[in-house]
TITI-404372 format. One line per field, with one value per residue (C-alpha): residue in one letter; x negated, y, z negated. Coordinates in Angstrom, 1 decimal, m for minus. Example, Ala and Ser with C-alpha at 12.3 -4.5 7.8 and 13.67 -1.06 7.14 Angstrom:
% residues 2
r: A  S .
u: m12.3  m13.7 .
v: m4.5  m1.1 .
w: m7.8  m7.1 .
This chain:
% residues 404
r: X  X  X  X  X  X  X  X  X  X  X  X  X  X  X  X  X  X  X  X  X  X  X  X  X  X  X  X  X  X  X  X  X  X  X  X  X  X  X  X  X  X  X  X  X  X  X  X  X  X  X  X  X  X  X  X  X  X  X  X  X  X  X  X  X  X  X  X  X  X  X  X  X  X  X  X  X  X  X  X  X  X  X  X  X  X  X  X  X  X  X  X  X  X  X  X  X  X  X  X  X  X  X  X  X  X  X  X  X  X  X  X  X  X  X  X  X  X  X  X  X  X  X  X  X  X  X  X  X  X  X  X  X  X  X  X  X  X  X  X  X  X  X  X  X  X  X  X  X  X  X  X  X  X  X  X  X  X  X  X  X  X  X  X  X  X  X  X  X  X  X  X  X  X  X  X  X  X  X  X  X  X  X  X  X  X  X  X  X  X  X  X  X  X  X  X  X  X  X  X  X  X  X  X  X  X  X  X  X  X  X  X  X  X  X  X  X  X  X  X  X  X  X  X  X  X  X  X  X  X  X  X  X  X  X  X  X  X  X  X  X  X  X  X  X  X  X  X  X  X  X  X  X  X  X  X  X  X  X  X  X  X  X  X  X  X  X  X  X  X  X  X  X  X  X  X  X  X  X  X  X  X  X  X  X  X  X  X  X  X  X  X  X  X  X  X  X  X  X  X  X  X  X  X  X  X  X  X  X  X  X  X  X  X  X  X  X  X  X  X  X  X  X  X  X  X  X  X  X  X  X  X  X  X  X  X  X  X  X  X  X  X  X  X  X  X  X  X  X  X  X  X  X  X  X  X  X  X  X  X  X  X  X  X  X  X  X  X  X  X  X  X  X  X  X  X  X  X  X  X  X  X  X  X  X  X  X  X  X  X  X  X  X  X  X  X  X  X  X  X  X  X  X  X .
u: m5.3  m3.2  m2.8  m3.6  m7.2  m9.1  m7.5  m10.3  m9.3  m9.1  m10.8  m9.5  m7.1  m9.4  m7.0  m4.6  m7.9  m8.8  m5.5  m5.2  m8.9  m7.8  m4.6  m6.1  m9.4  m8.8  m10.7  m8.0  m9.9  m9.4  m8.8  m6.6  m8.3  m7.5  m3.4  m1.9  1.0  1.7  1.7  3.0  0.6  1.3  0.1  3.2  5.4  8.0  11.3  12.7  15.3  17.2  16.8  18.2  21.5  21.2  21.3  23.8  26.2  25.7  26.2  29.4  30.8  33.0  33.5  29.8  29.4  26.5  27.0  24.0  22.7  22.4  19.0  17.7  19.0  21.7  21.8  22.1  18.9  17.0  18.5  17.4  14.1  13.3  14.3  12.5  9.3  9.9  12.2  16.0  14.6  12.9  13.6  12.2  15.2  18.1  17.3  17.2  13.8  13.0  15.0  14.0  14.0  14.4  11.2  10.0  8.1  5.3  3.7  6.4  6.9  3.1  3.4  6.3  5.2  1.9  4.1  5.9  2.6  0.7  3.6  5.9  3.1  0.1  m2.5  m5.3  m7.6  m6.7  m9.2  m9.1  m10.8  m13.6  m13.1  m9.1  m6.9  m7.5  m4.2  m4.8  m7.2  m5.5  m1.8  m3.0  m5.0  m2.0  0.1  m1.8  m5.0  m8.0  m10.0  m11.0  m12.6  m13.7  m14.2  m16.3  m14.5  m16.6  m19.8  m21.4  m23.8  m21.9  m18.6  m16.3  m15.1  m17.4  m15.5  m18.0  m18.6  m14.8  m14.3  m17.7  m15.9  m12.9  m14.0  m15.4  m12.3  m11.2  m7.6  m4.7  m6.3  m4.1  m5.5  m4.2  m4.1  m3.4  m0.2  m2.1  m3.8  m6.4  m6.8  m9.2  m11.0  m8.1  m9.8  m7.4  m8.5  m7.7  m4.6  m7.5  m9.1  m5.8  m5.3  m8.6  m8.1  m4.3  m7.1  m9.1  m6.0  m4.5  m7.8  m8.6  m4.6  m4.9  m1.7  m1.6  0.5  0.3  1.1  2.9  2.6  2.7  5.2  5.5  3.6  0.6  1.0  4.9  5.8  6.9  7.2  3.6  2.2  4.7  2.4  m0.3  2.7  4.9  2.5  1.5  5.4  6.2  3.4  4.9  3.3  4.7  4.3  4.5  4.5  5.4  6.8  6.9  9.1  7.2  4.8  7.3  9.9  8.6  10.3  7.6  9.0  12.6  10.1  11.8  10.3  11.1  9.1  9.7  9.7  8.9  9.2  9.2  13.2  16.2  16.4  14.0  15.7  17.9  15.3  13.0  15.3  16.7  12.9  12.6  15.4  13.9  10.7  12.5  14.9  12.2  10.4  12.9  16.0  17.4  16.5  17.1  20.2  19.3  16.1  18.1  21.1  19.3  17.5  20.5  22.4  19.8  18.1  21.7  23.1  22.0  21.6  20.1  17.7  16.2  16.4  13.5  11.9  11.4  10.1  7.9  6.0  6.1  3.9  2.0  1.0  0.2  m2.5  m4.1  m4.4  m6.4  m8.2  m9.5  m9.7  m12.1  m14.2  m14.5  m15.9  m18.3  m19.2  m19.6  m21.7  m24.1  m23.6  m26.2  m25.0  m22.2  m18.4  m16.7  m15.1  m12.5  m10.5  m11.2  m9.3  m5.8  m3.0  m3.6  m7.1  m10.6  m13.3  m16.1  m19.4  m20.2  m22.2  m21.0  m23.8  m22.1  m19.0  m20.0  m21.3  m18.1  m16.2  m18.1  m19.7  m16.9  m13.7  m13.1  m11.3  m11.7  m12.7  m16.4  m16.1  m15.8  m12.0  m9.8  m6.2  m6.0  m2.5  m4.5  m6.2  m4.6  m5.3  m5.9  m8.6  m10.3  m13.1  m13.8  m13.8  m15.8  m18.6  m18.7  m19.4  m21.5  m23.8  m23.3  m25.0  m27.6  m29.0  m28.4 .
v: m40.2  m37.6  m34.1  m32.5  m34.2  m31.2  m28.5  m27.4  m25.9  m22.5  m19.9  m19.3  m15.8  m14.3  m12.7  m15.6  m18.0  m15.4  m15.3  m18.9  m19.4  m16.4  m18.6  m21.5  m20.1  m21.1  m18.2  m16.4  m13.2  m13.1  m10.2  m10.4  m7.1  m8.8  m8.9  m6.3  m5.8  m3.2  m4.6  m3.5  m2.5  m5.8  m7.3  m8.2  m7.8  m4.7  m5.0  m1.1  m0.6  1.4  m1.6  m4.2  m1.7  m1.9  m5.8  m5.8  m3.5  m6.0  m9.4  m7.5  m6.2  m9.1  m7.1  m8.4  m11.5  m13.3  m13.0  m11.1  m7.8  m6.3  m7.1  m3.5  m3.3  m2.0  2.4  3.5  1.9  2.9  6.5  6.7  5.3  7.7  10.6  9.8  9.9  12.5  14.7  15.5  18.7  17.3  18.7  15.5  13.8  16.7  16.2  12.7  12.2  10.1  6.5  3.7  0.0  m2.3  m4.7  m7.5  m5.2  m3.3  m6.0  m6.9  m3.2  m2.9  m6.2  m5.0  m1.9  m3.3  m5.8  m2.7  m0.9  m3.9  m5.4  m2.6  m0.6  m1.8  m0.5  m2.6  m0.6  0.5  1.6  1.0  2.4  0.6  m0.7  m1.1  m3.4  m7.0  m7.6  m4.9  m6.5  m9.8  m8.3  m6.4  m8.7  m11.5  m9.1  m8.9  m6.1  m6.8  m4.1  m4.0  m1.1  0.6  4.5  4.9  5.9  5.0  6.5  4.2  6.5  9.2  7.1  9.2  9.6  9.6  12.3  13.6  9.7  9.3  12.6  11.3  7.9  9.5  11.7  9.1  7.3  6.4  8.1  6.2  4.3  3.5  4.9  3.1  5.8  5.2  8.1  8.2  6.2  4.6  0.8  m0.5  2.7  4.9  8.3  10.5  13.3  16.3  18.8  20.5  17.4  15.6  18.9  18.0  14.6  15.4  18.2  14.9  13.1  15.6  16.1  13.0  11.5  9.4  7.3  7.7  4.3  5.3  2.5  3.9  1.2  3.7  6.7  7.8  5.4  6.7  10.6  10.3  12.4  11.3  14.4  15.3  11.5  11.9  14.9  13.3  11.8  15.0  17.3  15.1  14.4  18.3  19.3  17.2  13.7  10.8  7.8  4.9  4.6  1.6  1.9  m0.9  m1.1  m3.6  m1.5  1.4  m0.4  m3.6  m5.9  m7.5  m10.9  m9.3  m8.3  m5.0  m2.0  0.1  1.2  4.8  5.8  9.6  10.4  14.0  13.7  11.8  10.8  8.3  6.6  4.0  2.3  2.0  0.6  m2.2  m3.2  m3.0  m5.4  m8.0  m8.0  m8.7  m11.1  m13.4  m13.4  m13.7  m12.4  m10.3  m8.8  m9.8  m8.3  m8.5  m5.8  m3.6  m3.3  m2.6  m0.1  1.2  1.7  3.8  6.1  7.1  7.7  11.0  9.8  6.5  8.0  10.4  7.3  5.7  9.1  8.6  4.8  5.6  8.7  6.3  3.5  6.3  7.6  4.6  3.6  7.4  6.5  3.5  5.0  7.7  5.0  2.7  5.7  7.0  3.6  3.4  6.8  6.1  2.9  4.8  2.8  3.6  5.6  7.7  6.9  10.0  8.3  6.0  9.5  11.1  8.2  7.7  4.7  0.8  0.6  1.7  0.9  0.6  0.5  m2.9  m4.9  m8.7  m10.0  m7.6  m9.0  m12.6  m11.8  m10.1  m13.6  m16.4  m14.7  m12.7  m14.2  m11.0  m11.7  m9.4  m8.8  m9.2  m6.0  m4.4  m3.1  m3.3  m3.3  m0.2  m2.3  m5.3  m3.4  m1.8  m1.1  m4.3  m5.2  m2.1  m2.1  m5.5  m5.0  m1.7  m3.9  m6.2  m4.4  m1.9  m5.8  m6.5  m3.2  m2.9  m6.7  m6.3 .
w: 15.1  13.6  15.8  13.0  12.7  13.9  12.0  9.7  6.3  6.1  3.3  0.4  0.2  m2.5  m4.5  m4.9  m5.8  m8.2  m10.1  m10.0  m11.4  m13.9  m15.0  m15.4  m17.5  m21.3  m22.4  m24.8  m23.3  m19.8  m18.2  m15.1  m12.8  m9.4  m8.9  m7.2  m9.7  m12.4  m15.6  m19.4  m22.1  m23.3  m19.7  m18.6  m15.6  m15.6  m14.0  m14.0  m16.3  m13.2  m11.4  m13.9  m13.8  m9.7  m10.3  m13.0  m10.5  m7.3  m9.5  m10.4  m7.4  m5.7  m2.4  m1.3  0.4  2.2  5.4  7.7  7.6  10.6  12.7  11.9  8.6  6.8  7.7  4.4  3.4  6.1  6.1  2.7  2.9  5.8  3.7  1.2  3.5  5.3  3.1  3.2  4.9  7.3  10.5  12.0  10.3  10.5  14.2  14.4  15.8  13.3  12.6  10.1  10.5  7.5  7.6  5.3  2.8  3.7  5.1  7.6  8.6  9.5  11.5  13.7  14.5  15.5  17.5  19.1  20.0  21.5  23.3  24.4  24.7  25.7  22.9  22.5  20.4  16.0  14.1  10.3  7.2  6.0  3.4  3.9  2.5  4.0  5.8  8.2  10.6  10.5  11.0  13.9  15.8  15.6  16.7  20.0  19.5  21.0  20.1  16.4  15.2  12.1  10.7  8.0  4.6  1.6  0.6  m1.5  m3.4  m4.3  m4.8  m3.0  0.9  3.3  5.0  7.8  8.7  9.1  11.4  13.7  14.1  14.4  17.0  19.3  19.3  22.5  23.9  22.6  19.8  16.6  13.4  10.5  7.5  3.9  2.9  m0.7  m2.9  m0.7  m0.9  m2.4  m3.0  m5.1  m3.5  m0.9  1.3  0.4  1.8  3.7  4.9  5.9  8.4  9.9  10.2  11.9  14.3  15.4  16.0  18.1  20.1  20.6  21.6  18.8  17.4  13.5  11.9  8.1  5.5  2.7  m0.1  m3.8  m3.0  m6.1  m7.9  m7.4  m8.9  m10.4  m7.8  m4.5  m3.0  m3.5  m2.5  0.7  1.9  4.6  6.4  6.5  7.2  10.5  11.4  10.9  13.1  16.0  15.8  16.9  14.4  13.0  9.0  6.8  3.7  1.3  m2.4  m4.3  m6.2  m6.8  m7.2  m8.5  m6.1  m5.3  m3.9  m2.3  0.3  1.3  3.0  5.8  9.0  9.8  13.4  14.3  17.9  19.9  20.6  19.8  23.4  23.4  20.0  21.4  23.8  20.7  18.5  20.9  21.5  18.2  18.0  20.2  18.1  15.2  16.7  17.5  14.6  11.8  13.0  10.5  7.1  3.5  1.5  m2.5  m2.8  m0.2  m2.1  m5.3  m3.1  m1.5  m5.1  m6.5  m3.6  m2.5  m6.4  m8.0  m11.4  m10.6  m8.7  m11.3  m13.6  m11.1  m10.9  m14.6  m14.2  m11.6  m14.2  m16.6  m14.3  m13.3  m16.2  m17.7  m15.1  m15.4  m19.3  m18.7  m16.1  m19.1  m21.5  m19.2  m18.4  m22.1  m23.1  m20.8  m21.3  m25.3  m24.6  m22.5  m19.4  m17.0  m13.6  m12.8  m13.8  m13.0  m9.7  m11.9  m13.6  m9.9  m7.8  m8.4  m7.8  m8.2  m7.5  m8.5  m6.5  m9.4  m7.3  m8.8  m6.6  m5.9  m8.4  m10.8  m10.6  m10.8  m14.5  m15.2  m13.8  m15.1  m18.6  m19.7  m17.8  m15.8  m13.0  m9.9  m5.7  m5.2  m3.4  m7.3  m6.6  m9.8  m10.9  m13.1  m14.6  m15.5  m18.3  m21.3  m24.9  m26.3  m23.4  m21.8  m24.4  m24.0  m20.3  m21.0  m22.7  m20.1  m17.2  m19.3  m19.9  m16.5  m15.2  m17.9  m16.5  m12.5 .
C-alpha cells in the first residue's frame, strides 16, 4: 500500500475554486467578483506603464546577472520599502531603529515574522480580526502559535466596525499577545478605523503589552495616496512601538506572481538590530534561502528614481479612483432599483473589498442564476465590476435580496 494511502483530500481554497468555476462558466455574462486582482474597465489585467519602463530598463542593462541576492535582500529595496512605510522623516528610520527584510510578498513577510515571534520568541497567543483575510490563521499556526484568538471587527447590522467589541476583546488580551492589524483598507470588510480610533486602539495596545504585526497589502492603492494609507502604522511606530508590519507589492504594484514584499522591523534602538537580522537570517535560510531578483529590481528602479516614482504615484490614483467609481456606480443602481435595506456601507469602505451584507443563501442565487462569482461570506472585488457589468450585477443582487 502506497504511504500516501491515508492522506485525505483537502478543501477546496475557495477563491481559486471560484475563479476556476468562473472561467470555465459559458455564460457570456459572468461576472468575476472573487479574484483579488485590479482589473481595467475592460476586465482585464493592468501591468503599470511605470513598470513596463522598469522592465524595459532591466532587460537592457547587461551589467545584471543571475547570480543570488543576498539572504535579506538587496538594501536599496528594503531601504526603500521601509521609507515608504514609515516615511523619509521618520525618526524611527533616520535613527535606524527600523530595518527591512525582503520577503516573498506579503504573504511570505507575514509568515517570517510570525516564524521570528513564535520561535525566537516564544509567543503563543495572536489575535486576529474577525472576519480577516483567510491566510492569517493558517500562516500563524504553521509557524508555531498555539493560541488562536479572535477580536470582534464587524457589526453585522449596521455594516460598519464593531469598534467597542474590538476594544473589549482587545482589552482582555492577555500580555504579550500579537494583534494582527490591517494598515488600511480592511480585508474583506473595506471599513478602517478612524485617526481617533486607531489612537485608541495604539492606548489598548500599550496597556495591555500587546505586540501589533500590521499587514500592509494596498499602500496607496487603497486612497491614491500612500502617505495618508501609511498612517495606522506611523502613528504607532512614532509613538514608540515595537513592530512587525508586512508590506506586499502585488496590488500596488501589480506584481502579483514576482512575489515581492518587504517585512518592516521597528525596534526601541539600533542596538538590538544585528541580533534580529541574523535570526532573521536563519529563518529565512531554512525555508527558501534567499529572495527573488525580477519584481525587486523593477521595485528598486522606480521607488529610488524621482520621476519614476511620481509616474507610479499617478498609476496608483488612477487604480484607485477607478474602484471608488464603481463603488458609486454599484450603489447608485441599487439605489435606483429600490433594493430593500441599507447600501450606504459600499461608497463608505474603501480599497479591494466590500463586504455587501449578503447572506451565503444570497450569494448562491447570485452564483448559480446569474453567474456571479463571489465568497459566500458576501466580500467583493470592487475591480471585477465596471461599466459594462455593474448594472447587471446591480439587478442581480437587487433579485437576490427581494427573494431571500
Amino acid at each position: 500500500m502506497s504511504i500516501f494511502a491515508s492522506v485525505e483530500l483537502g478543501p477546496p481554497v475557495e477563491v481559486f475554486a471560484l475563479n476556476k468555476a468562473c472561467n470555465e462558466d459559458p455564460n457570456p455574462n459572468k461576472v468575476n467578483l472573487g479574484v483579488g486582482a485590479y482589473r481595467t474597465n475592460e476586465g482585464k489585467p493592468w501591468i503599470l506603464p511605470v513598470v513596463k519602463k522598469a522592465e524595459a530598463a532591466i532587460v537592457a542593462d547587461g551589467s545584471l546577472n543571475h547570480e543570488y541576492l543576498p539572504v535579506l535582500g538587496m538594501d536599496n529595496v528594503t531601504s526603500a520599502a521601509t521609507a515608504l512605510l514609515l516615511g523619509d522623516e521618520s525618526e524611527a528610520v533616520k535613527s535606524k531603529r527600523a530595518f527591512g527584510v525582503q520577503c516573498l510578498s506579503g504573504t511570505g513577510a507575514l509568515r517570517i515574522g510570525a516564524e521570528f515571534l513564535a520561535r525566537i520568541l516564544k509567543r503563543n497567543t495572536f489575535y486576529y480580526s474577525d472576519p480577516t483575510w483567510e491566510n492569517h490563521h493558517k500562516l500563524f499556526v504553521y509557524a508555531g502559535f498555539t493560541e488562536p484568538r479572535t477580536y470582534r471587527y464587524w457589526h453585522q447590522e449596521n455594516r460598519t466596525i464593531d469598534f467597542e467589541g474590538m476594544m473589549e476583546d482587545l482589552g482582555q488580551a492577555p500580555e504579550g499577545a500579537v494583534v494582527i492589524l490591517h494598515a488600511c483598507a480592511h480585508n474583506p470588510t473595506g471599513i478602517d478605523p478612524t485617526q481617533e480610533q486607531w489612537k485608541q486602539i495604539a492606548d489598548v495596545c500599550e496597556k495591555r503589552k500587546l505586540f501589533p504585526f500590521f499587514d500592509s497589502a494596498y499602500q496607496g492603492f487603497a486612497s491614491g495616496d500612500p502617505n495618508k494609507d501609511a498612517f495606522a502604522v506611523r502613528y504607532f511606530a512614532d509613538r514608540g512601538f515595537e513592530l512587525f508590519c508586512a508590506q506586499s507589492f502585488a496590488k500596488n504594484f501589480g506584481l502579483y506572481n514576482e512575489r515581492i514584499g518587504n517585512l518592516t522591523v521597528v525596534q526601541k534602538d539600533a542596538t538590538t538590530s544585528a541580533a534580529v537580522a541574523s535570526q532573521i537570517t536563519w529563518l529565512i535560510r531554512g525555508m527558501y534561502s534567499n529572495p527573488p531578483a525580477f519584481g525587486s529590481r523593477i521595485l528598486s528602479r522606480v521607488l529610488n528614481d524621482k520621476d519614476l516614482r511620481n509616474e507610479w504615484m499617478e498609476c496608483i490614483k488612477t487604480m484607485s479612483s477607478r474602484i471608488i467609481t464603481m463603488r458609486k456606480a454599484l450603489y447608485d443602481e441599487l439605489v435606483a432599483l429600490k433594493t430593500p435595506g441599507t447600501w450606504e456601507h459600499i461608497t463608505n469602505q474603501i480599497g479591494m473589498f466590500s463586504y455587501t451584507g449578503l447572506n451565503e443563501k444570497q450569494v448562491q442565487i447570485l452564483i448559480k442564476e446569474f453567474s456571479i462569482y463571489l465568497l459566500k461570506t458576501g466580500r467583493i472585488s470592487m475591480c471585477g465590476l465596471n461599466e459594462g457589468n455593474v448594472a447587471y450585477v446591480a439587478k442581480a443582487i437587487h433579485a437576490a435580496v427581494t427573494r431571500e
